[in-house]
BALO-907305 format. One line per field, with one value per residue (C-alpha): residue number from 1; residue in one letter; x, y, z. Coordinates in pm, whole numbers, plus 32768, in hexadecimal, padded with zeros to 4 digits. Example, Ala and Ser with C-alpha at 12.3 -4.5 7.8 and 13.67 -1.06 7.14 Angstrom:
2
resi	[1 | 2]
resn	[A | S]
xx	[84CE | 8557]
yy	[7E3E | 7F96]
zz	[830C | 82CA]
END
This chain:
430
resi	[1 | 2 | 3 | 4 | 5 | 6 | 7 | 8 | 9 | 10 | 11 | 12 | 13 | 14 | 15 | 16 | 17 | 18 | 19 | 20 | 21 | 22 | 23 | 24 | 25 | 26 | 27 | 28 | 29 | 30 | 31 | 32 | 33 | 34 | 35 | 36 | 37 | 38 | 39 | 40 | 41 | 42 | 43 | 44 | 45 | 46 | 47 | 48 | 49 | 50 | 51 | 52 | 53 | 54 | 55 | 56 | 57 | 58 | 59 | 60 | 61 | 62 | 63 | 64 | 65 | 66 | 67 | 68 | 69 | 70 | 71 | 72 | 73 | 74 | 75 | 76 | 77 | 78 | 79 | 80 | 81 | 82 | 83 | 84 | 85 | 86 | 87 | 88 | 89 | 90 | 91 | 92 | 93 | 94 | 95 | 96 | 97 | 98 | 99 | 100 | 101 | 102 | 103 | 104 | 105 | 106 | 107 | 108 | 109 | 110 | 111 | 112 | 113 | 114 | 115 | 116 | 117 | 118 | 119 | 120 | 121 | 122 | 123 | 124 | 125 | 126 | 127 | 128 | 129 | 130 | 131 | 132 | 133 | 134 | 135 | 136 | 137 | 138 | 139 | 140 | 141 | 142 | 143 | 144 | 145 | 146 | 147 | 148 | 149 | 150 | 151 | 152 | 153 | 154 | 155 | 156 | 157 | 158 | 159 | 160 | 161 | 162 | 163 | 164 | 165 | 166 | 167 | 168 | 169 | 170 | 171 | 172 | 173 | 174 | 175 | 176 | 177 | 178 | 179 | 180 | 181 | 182 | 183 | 184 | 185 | 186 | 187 | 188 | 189 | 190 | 191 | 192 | 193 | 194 | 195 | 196 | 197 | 198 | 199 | 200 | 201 | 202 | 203 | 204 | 205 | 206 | 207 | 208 | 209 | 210 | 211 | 212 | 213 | 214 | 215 | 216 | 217 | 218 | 219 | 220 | 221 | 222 | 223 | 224 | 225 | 226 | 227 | 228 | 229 | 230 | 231 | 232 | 233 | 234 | 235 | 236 | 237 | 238 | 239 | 240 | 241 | 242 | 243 | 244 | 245 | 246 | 247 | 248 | 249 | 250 | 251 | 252 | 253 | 254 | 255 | 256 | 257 | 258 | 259 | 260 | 261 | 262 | 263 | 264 | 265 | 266 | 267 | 268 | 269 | 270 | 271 | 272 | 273 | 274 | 275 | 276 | 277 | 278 | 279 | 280 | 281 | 282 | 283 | 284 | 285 | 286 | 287 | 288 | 289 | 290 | 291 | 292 | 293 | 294 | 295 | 296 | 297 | 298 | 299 | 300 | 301 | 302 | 303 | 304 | 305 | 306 | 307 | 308 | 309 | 310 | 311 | 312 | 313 | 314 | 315 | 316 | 317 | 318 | 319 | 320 | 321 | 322 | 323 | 324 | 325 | 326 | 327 | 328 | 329 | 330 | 331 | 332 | 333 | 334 | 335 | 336 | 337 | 338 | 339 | 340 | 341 | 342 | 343 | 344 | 345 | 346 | 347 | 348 | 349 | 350 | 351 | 352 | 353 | 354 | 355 | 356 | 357 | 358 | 359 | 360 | 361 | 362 | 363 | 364 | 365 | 366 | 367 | 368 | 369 | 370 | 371 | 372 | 373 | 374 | 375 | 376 | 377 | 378 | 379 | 380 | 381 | 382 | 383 | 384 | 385 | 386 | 387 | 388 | 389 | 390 | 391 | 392 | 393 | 394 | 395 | 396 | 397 | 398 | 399 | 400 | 401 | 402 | 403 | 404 | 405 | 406 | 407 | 408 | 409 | 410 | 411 | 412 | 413 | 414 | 415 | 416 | 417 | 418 | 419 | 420 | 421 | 422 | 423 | 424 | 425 | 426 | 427 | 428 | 429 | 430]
resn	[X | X | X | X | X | X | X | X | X | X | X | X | X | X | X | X | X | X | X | X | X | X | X | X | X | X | X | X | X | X | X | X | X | X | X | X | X | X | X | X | X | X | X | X | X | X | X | X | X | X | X | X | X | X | X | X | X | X | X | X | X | X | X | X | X | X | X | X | X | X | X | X | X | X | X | X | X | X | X | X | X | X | X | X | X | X | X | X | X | X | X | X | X | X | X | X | X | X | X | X | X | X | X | X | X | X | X | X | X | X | X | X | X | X | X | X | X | X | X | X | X | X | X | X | X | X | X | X | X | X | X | X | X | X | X | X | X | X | X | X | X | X | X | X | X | X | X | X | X | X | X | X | X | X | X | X | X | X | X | X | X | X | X | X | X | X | X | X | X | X | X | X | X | X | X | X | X | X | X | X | X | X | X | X | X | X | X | X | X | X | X | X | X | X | X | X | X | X | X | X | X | X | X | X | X | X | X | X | X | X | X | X | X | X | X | X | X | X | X | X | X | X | X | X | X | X | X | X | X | X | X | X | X | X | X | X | X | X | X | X | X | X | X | X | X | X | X | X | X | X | X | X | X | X | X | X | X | X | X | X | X | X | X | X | X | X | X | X | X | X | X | X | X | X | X | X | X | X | X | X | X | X | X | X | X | X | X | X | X | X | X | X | X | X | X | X | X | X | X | X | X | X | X | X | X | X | X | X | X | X | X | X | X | X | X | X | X | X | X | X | X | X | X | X | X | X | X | X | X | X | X | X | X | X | X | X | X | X | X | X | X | X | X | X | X | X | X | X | X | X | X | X | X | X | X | X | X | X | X | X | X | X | X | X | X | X | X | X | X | X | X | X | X | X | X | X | X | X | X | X | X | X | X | X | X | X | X | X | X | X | X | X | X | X | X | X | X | X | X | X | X | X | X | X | X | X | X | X | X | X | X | X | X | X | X | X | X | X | X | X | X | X | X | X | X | X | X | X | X | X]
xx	[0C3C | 0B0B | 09DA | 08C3 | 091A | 0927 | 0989 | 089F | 0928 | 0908 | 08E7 | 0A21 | 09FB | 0AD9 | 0C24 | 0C33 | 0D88 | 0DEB | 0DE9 | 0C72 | 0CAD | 0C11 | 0AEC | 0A8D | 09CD | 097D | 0828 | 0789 | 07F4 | 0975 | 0966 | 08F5 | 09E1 | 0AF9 | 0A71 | 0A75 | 0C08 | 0C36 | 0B67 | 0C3A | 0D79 | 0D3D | 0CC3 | 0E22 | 0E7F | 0D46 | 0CFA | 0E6A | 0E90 | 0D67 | 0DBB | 0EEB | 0E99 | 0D7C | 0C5D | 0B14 | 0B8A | 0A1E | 0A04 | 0B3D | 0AC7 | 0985 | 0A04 | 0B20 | 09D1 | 0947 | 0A8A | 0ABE | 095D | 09C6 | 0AFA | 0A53 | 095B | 0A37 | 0B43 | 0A09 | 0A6E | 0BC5 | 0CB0 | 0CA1 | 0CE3 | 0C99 | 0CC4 | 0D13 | 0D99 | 0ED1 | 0FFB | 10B6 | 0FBB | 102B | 1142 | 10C9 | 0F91 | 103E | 110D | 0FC0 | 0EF5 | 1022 | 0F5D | 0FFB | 0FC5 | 0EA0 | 0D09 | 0C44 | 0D13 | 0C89 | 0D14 | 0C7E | 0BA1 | 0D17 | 0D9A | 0C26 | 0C43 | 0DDA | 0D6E | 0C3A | 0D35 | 0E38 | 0D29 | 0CD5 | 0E1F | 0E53 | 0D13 | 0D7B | 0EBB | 0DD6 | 0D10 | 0E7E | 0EE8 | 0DA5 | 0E03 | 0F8B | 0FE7 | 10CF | 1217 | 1222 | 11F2 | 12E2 | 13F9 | 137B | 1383 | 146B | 14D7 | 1629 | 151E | 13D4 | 14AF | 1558 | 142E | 1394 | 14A1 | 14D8 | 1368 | 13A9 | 14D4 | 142C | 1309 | 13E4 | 1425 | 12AD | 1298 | 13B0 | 130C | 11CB | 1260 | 1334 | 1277 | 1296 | 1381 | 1254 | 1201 | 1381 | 1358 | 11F2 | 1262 | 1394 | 128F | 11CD | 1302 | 136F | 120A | 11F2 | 135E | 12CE | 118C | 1284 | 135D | 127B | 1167 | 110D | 0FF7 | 0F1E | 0F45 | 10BE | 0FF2 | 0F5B | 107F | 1061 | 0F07 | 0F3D | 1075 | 0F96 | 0E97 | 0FBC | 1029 | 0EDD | 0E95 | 0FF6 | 0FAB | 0E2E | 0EF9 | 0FF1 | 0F22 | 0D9C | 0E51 | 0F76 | 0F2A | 1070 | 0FC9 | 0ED1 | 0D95 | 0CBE | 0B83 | 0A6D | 093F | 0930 | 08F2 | 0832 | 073F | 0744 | 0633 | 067E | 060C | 061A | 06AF | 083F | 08B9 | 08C6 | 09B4 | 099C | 0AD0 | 0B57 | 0C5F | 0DA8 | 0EC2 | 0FC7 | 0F56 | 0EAF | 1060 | 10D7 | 0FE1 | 0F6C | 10EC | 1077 | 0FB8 | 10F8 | 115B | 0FE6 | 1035 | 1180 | 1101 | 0FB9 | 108A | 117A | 1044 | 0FB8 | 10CF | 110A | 0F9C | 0FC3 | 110A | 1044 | 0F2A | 0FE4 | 0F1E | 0F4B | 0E8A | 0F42 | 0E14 | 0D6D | 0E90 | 0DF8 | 0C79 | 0D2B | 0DB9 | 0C8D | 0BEC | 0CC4 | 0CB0 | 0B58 | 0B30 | 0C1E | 0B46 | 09F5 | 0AC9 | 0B27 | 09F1 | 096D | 0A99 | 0B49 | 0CCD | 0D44 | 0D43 | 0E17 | 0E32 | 0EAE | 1005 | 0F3E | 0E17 | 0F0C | 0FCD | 0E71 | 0E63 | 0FD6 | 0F93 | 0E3E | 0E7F | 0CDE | 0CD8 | 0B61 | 0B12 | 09A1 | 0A7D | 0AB7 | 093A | 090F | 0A27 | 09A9 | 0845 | 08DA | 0977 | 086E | 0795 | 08A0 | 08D2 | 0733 | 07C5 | 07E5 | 087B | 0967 | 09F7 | 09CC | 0AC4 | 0BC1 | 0BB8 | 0C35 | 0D6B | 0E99 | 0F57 | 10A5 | 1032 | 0FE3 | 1132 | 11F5 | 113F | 11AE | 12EF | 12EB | 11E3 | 12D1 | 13FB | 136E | 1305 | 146F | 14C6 | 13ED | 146B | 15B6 | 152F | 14A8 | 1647 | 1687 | 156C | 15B2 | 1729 | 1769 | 18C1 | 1939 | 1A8B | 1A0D | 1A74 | 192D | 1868 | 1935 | 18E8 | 174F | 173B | 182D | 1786 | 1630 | 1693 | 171A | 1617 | 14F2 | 158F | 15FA | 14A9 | 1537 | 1462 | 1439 | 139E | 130A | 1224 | 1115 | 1141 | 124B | 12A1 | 12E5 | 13D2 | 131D | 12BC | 13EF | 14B0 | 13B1 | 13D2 | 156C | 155A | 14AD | 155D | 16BA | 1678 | 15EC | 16ED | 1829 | 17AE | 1778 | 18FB | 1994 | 190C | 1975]
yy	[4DA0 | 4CE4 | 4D33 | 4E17 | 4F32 | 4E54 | 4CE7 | 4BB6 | 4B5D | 49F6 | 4950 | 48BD | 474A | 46A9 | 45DF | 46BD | 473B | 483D | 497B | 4A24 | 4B06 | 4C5E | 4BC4 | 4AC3 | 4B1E | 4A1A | 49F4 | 4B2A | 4AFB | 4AAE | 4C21 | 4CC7 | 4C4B | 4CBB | 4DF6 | 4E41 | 4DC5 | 4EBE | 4FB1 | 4FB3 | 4FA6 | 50E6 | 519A | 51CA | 52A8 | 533D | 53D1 | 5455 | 54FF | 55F2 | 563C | 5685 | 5780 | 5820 | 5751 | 56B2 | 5550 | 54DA | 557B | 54D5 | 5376 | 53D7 | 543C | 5311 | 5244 | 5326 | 533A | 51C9 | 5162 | 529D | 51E1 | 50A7 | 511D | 51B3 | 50A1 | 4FA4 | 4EE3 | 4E70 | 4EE9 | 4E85 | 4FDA | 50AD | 5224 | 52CE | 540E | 5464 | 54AE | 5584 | 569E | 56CC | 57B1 | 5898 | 58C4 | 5931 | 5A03 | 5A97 | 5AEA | 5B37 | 5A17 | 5A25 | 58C3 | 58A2 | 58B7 | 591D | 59BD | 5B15 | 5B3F | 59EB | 5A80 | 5AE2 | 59AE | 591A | 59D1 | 594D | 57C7 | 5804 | 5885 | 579C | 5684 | 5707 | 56F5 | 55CC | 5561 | 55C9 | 5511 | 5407 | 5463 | 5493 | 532E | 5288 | 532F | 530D | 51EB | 5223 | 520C | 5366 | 5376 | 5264 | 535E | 5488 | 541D | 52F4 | 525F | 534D | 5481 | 53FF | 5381 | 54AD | 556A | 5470 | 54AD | 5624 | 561F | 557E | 5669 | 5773 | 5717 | 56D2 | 5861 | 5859 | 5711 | 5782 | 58ED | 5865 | 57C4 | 58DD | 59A9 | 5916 | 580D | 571D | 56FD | 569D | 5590 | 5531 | 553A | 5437 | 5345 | 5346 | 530A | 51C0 | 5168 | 5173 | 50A3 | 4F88 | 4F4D | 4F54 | 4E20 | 4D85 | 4D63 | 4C74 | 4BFE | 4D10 | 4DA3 | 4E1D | 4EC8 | 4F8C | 4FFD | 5184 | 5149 | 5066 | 5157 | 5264 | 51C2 | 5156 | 52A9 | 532D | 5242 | 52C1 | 5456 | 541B | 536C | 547F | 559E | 5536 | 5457 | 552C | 5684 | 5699 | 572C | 577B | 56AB | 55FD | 5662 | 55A0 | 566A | 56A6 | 550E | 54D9 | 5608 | 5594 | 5506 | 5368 | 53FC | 5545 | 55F4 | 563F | 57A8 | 5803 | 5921 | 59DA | 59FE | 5B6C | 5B7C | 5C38 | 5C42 | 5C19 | 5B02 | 5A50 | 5A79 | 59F4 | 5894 | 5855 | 57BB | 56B6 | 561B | 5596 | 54B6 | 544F | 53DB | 5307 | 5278 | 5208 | 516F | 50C2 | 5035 | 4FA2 | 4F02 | 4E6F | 4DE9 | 4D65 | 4C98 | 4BE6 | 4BAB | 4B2C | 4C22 | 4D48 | 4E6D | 4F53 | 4FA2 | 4FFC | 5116 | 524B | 51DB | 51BB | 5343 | 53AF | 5326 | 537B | 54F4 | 550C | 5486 | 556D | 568E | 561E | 55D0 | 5761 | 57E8 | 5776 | 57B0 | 565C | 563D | 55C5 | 5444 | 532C | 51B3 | 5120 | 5069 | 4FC9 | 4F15 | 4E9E | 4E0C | 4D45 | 4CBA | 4C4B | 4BA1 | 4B19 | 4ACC | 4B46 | 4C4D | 4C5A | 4DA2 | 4DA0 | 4DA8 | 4F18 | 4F5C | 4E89 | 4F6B | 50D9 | 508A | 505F | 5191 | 525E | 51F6 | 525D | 539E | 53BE | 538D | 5502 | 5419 | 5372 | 54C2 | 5572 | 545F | 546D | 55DD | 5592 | 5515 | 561A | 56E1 | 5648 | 54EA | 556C | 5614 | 54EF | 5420 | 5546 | 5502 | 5397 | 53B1 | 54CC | 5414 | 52FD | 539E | 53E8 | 52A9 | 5264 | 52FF | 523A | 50F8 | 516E | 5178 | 502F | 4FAA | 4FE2 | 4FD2 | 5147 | 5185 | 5285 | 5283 | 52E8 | 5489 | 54D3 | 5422 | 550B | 564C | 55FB | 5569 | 566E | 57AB | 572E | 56B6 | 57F4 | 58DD | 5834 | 57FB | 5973 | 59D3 | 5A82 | 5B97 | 5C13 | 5D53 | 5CF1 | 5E2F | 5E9E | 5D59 | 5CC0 | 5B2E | 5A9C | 5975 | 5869 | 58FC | 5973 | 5826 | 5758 | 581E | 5832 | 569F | 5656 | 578A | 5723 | 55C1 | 5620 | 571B | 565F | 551E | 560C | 5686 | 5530 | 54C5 | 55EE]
zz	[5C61 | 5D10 | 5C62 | 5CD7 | 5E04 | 5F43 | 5F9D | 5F92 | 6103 | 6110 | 6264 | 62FA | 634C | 6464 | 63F9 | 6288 | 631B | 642A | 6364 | 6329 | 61D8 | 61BE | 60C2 | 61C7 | 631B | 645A | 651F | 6588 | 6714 | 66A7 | 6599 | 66ED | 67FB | 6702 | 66A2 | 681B | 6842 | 6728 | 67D8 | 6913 | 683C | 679B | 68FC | 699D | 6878 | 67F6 | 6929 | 697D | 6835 | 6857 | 69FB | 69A0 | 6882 | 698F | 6895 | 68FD | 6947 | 691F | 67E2 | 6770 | 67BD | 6718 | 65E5 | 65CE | 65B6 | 64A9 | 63EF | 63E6 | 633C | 6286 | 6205 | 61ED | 611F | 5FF8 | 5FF2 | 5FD3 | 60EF | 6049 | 6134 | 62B5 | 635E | 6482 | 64A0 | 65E4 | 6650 | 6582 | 666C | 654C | 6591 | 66F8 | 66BA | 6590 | 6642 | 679C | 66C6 | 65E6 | 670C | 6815 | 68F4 | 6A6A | 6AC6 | 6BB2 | 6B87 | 6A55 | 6920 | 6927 | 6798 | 66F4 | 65F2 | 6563 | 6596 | 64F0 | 63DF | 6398 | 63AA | 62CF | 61C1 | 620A | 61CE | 608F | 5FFE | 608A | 5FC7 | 5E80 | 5EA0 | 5EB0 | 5D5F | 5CCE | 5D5F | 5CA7 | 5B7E | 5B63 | 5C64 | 5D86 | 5CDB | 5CF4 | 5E88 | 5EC2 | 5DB1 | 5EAC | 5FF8 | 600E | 617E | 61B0 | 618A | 6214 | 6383 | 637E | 6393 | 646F | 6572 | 6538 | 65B3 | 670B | 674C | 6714 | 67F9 | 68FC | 699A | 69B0 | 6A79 | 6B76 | 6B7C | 6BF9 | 6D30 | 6DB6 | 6E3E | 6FB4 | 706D | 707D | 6F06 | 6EC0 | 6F79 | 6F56 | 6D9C | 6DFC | 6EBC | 6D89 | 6CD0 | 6DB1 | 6DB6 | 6C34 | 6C3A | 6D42 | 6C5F | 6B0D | 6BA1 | 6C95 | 6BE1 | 6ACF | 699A | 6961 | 6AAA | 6A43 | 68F9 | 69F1 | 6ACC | 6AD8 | 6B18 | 6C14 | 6CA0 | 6C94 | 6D8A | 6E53 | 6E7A | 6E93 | 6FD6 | 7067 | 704E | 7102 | 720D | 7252 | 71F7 | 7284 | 7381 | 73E6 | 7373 | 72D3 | 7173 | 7113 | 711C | 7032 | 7022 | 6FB3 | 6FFF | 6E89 | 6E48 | 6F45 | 6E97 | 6D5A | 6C8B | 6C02 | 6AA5 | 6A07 | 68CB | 68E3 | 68E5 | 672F | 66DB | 65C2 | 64AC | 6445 | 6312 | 6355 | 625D | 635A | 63F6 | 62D3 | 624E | 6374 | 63AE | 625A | 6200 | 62FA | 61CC | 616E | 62C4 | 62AB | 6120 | 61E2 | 62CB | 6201 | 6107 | 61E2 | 6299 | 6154 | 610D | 6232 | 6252 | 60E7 | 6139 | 6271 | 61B2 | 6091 | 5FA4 | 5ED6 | 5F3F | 5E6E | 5D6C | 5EA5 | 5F4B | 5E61 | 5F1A | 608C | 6037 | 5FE7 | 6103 | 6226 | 6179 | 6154 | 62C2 | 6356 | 62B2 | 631F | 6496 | 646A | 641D | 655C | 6656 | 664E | 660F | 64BC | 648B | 63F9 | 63E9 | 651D | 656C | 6696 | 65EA | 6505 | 6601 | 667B | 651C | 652F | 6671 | 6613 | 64AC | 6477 | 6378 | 6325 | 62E0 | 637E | 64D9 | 64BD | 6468 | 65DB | 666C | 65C6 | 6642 | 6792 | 678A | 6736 | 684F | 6942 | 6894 | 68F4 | 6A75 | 6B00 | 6C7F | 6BA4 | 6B20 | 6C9A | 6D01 | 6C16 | 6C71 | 6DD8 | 6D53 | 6E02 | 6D59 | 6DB1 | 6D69 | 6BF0 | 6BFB | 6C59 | 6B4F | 6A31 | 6AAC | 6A33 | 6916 | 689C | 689E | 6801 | 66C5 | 66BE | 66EB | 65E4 | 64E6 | 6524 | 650F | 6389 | 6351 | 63DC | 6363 | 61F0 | 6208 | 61CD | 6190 | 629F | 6202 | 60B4 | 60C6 | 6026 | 6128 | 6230 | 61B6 | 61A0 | 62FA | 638C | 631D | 6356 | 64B7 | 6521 | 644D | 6547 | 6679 | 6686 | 65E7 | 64D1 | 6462 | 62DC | 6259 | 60F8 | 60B2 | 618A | 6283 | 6344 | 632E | 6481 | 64D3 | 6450 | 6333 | 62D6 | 6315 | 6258 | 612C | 6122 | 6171 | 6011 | 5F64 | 5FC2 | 5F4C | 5E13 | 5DEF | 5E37 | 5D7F | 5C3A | 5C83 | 5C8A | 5B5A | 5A8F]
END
């Protein structure tokens, strides 16, 4: 390992190759126009997660800022990461707080009080990780059980996504605009632009419903009295946690698509970078849990490292780690931006529908592409069994009594995925 806690970044000179390692940083004005690419990379889905679990979007972005220099500051600025609103609490907090889809969550000190908890364990994986390695992780949640939970998640999303749209003729088709609009901007668009596609469907779709609804008075209108009230700078709206046993069962199992997806994002930044981050996965554990608690304890939505920022690195081979400082101090000021938040608000329900319906089915899709990815073997009988039962356990949101509480879907499913493999692989080799 590098001696002392952080990097000595050493300045990147012009013509010493295309690729700028983690340990190596470029002039001040370059570290900030790239934290603020990686600032509008994480937006799109930072900001969707919490609207459309009935969170403070503000907050959110706030606390993706905090959470990053939160992570930066315990890995020592080894690993090139930003954290944004984890998707794979959408559908255990829905379930924990019986959320209908539209406005403020009415239940999310419950749901609070679940990601707090879930953070914590996923923290003392962490501690265990430093300790013992990962070989254990990779024996516990190999690819056939971490994408079949991965896609049982989207399925079992998906009755809430259609639900939220069917309540009149108008929001049907106002969700399948979004859809096409979300389709144009995945194939027409390209470069960084196509990184940002359900953001820029969203807007698309956004532009279409004030046309026919303020324009024609077929819906609903926007209304934008609320934006044009609000202060440029002010505190976002803090929630307070409470702890129930039910729903601290149900989302703290999330800890375990958060260890996944962590993992998988390490090693995928290690492979571009030609370098071996594994001594630091046990510190990126510990960070992403201990920001996902601090995130909690204020009212944000549980965070994890981002598939999109990577994707920035991929394309601009820069994987200075002071870039994400740029990008979380960004964030935070817009979290400060009580306007920005008022707008985001605006956004109509059927528009956020439509884009569950894709963002939804994506996770699912997902959780496939972990299969082909890594070559799992859907003709191996064992391999079956795990992906079968966990499927059909989440998408028909199989409930459990175990004592006093009740395991939803999710819960249930993610537990029989790593069960079943641990199980049958004991079996065969008896």
């Amino acid at each position: 390992m590098a001696e002392g806690w952080f990097p000595k970044w050493r300045l990147k000179g012009a013509g010493e190759g295309a690729i700028v390692a983690p340990d190596e940083r470029l002039s001040l004005l370059q570290t900030g126009v790239m934290g603020v690419q990686h600032a509008v990379a994480m937006f799109g889905s930072t900001v969707l997660a919490p609207l459309l679990m009935g969170f403070d979007p503000n907050l959110a972005i706030l606390m993706s800022g905090v959470g990053t220099l939160i992570f930066f500051l315990i890995v020592g600025g080894r690993v090139p990461s930003y954290l944004g609103s984890s998707f794979a609490f959408i559908g255990v907090v829905i379930a924990a707080t019986g959320y209908a889809g539209s406005g403020a969550n009415p239940q999310i000190g419950v749901a609070l009080g679940g990601i707090i908890v879930c953070g914590l364990v996923y923290a003392l994986i962490g501690l265990v990780v430093m300790a013992l390695g990962t070989g254990w992780v990779e024996r516990l949640l190999p690819p056939v059980v971490t994408g079949a939970i991965v896609t049982m998640i989207g399925l079992n999303l998906a009755p809430v996504a259609v639900a939220s749209v069917s309540n009149s003729a108008f929001e049907s088709w106002m969700a399948m605009v979004t859809v096409l609009c979300i389709g144009f901007a995945a194939v027409w668009s390209r470069g960084l632009a196509q990184r940002l596609l359900i953001l820029l469907g969203l807007l698309s779709a956004y532009l279409v419903y004030a046309v026919v609804a303020n324009g024609f008075g077929l819906g609903t209108p926007i209304d934008f009295s609320q934006v044009l009230e609000a202060p440029w700078l002010g505190l976002p709206a803090f929630s307070s946690p409470s702890f129930e046993l039910g729903a601290i069962a149900l989302i703290a199992p999330v800890a375990v698509i958060l260890v996944a997806e962590n993992l998988g994002h390490i090693k995928a930044v290690g492979a571009m970078t030609e370098r071996n981050l594994d001594p630091w996965i046990g510190r990126a554990f510990l960070g992403d849990g201990v920001a996902t608690m601090v995130s909690g304890s204020v009212g944000g939505t549980g965070v994890t490292t981002y598939a999109e920022n990577i994707g920035v690195m991929a394309v601009t081979r820069v994987f200075s780690t002071l870039i994400f400082v740029a990008a979380a101090l960004l964030a935070i000021l817009l979290g400060f931006s009580p306007k920005f938040g008022a707008l985001i608000q605006t956004i109509p329900g059927p528009v956020l529908g439509g884009t569950s319906i894709v963002v939804f089915g994506l996770i699912a899709v997902a959780g496939a592409r972990i299969w082909v990815q890594n070559r799992v073997d859907l003709g191996d009988t064992k391999h079956l069994i795990v992906i079968a039962a966990t499927l059909v356990l989440g998408a028909g949101n199989f409930h459990l009594a175990i004592g006093g509480f009740t395991l939803d879907g999710i819960g249930t499913a993610t537990f029989t995925a790593i069960l079943l493999n641990l199980i049958l692989v004991r079996r065969s080799h008896a």
